[in-house]
Each structure stands twice: as structure tokens, then as C-alpha cells.
N, C-alpha and C positions, 0 to 999 in steps of 0.2 A: 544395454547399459554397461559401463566400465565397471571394472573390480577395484577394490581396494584390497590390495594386497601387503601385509607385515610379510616384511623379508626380516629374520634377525634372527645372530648369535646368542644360545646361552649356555650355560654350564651347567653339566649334568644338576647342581642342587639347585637352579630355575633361576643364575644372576646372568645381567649383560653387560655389567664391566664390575672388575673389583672395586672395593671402599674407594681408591680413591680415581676410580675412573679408567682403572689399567684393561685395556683390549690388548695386552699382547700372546695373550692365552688364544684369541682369537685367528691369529696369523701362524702362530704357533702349529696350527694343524689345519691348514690351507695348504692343499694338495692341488697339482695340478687340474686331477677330475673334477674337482670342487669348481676350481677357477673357472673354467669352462662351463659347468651349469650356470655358474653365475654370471656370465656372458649369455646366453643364450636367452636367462630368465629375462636381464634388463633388455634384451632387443624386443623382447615382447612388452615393454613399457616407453610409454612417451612422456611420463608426469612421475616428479618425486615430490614426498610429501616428508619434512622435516621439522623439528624441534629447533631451536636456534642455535645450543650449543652440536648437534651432528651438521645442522648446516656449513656453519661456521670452522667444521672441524674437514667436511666434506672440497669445501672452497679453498681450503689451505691448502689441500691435498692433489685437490683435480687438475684447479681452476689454471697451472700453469705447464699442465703435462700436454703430450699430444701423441696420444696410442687413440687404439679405436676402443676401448672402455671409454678414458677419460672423456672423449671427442662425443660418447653420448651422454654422457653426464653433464659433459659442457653444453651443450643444448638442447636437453629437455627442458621442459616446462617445470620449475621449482619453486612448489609453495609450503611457504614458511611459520612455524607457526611461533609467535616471540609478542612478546609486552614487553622490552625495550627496544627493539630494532625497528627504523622508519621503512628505511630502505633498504636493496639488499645489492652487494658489489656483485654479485655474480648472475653472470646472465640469464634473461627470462626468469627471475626472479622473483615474488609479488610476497609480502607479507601481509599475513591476517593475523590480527589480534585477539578478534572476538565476532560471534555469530557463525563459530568454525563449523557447527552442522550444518548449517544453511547452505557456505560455504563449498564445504565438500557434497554436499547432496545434488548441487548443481552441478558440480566439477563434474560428477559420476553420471551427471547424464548428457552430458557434450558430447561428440564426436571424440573420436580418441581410441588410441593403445588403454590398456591398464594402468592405474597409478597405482605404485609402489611407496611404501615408509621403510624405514630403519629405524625409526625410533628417534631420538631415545625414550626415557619411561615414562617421562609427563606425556608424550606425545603420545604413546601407545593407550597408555590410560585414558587420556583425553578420549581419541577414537575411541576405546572399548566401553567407557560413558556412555556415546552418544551411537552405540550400535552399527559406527562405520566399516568396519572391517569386515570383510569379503570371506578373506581367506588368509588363512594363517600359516607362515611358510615358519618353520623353526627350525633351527640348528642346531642340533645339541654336541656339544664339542667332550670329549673325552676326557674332564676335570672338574674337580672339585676345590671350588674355591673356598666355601665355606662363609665367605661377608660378603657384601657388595651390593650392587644396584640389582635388585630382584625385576623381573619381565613385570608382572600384575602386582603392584602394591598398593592399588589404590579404585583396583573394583568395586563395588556397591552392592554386588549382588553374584549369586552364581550364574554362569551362563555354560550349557552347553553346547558342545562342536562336533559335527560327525567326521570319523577319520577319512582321509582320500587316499594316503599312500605315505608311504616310508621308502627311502634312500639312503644306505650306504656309504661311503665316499674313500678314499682309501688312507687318508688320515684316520680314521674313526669317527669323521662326523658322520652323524645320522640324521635325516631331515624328514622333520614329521611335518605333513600337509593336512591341517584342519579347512572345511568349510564353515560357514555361518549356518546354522538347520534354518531351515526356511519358515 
């Protein structure tokens, strides 16, 4: 069976962008070593799984480059998860609106690499609702924002994660690897 995997930055007090949506704390302490994990992570992924506003933020960004990231972002399998978007301009792209556990519960049992998210927090939540999430990759980057969009705002309940491993990076990101307990 496929994993779903949370890939995402937050800031040491548990936000993933400031009040009003600023990531550039995020690039901020993007180091080479960093770069290159995260190369390596997405070649172990065939499948992204998106919000509409990270979609739409991703497509702006990718959809006209031509490196070997971009080039696998440009052609993985990208499903979206949005209540106003029909369609999606970038390629191998499928929106769902609703029946999203059904959804991803099939995705994760098809043939396939791992699918990865980014977020953002509806999206993350959504998953952590309906007990999709695999595995939990975090980044915790070396700042204190103090406002912003927090990772878990809209949990239900507690849930515990066993820890798998922690990483260094030479910015001062630290990436803590949770599992789902079985």
C-alpha cells in the first residue's frame, strides 16, 4: 500500500505561513543540504496531493520552469482538493470536492510511488480528520513568528505519532519524522 506522506514547513511556535500568508521565512533557511533532501524525497513520490490555494500557488511557480524538480512536479499525478475550482490548468491534474476519504483511500491502494501533500491547513486538517496521513515529515525552521496559520487548528481530538528520526540541516532546519501508531 502507498503512504501518504505531509511534507511541510513550520516555525519553531507550530505556524506554516504568517497572518498573512508570508513563506519567506521558509526560503530564508533553505540550504543547499536541505535542497537536495528534498529532491531526493519527491523522486520517491509519483502523486501530490494539494489545497487549491498551494495548488494554484505551485502551478504559478513550476508549471513554466524546466529543471529536473520542476520536470517532476510537472508530471506527477496532482490531486486537488478545492470547492470552487472545476478544472485544473496543470497537467495530470483531477479535482475532488467531496468523498475525499473514499477518494484518497483508493489512491493509496493503486500501484504507485508514495503521495506527498504540502498542505496547506485546511488540507492538512482535512487528512488528519479522516486519519490519512502516513507519515509526518516536519520542518521546523529556526523562528519565531509568533501569528500565523498554525499546522493543527482544527483537530477533533488527540492523536498520537511514534517518533522515526530527526535531521539537522545546515540552515538550522530540523526535520522531525512522525509515523501513524498502528
Amino acid at each position: 500500500m502507498r503512504k501518504l506522506i505531509l511534507s511541510i514547513n513550520t516555525s519553531i511556535d507550530g505556524f506554516i505561513s504568517g497572518p498573512n500568508g508570508e513563506l519567506d521565512w521558509h526560503f530564508a533557511h533553505f540550504g543547499e543540504d536541505l535542497g537536495k533532501f528534498v529532491f531526493a524525497q519527491l523522486g520517491t513520490m509519483d502523486t501530490i496531493i494539494a489545497g487549491r490555494v498551494t495548488y494554484l500557488s505551485m502551478f504559478n511557480h513550476f508549471s513554466t520552469l524546466n529543471d529536473d524538480f520542476a520536470n517532476m512536479m510537472n508530471g506527477y499525478a496532482k490531486i486537488v482538493f478545492s470547492s470552487t475550482l472545476t478544472t485544473g490548468e496543470w497537467n495530470n491534474s483531477r479535482i475532488i470536492s467531496d468523498h475525499i476519504a473514499e477518494e484518497i483511500g483508493q489512491l493509496k491502494e493503486q500501484p504507485g510511488k508514495d503521495i506527498i501533500t504540502w498542505g496547506g491547513a485546511r488540507t492538512v486538517n482535512t487528512l488528519v480528520r479522516h486519519n490519512l496521513i502516513d507519515e509526518y515529515r516536519i520542518f521546523v525552521a529556526p523562528v519565531v513568528l509568533g501569528k500565523g496559520v498554525p499546522l493543527f487548528a482544527d483537530v477533533p481530538a488527540r492523536f498520537d505519532l511514534e517518533h522515526v528520526s530527526s535531521q539537522s540541516f545546515d540552515k538550522g532546519v530540523v526535520l522531525n519524522t512522525y509515523a501513524k501508531q498502528k
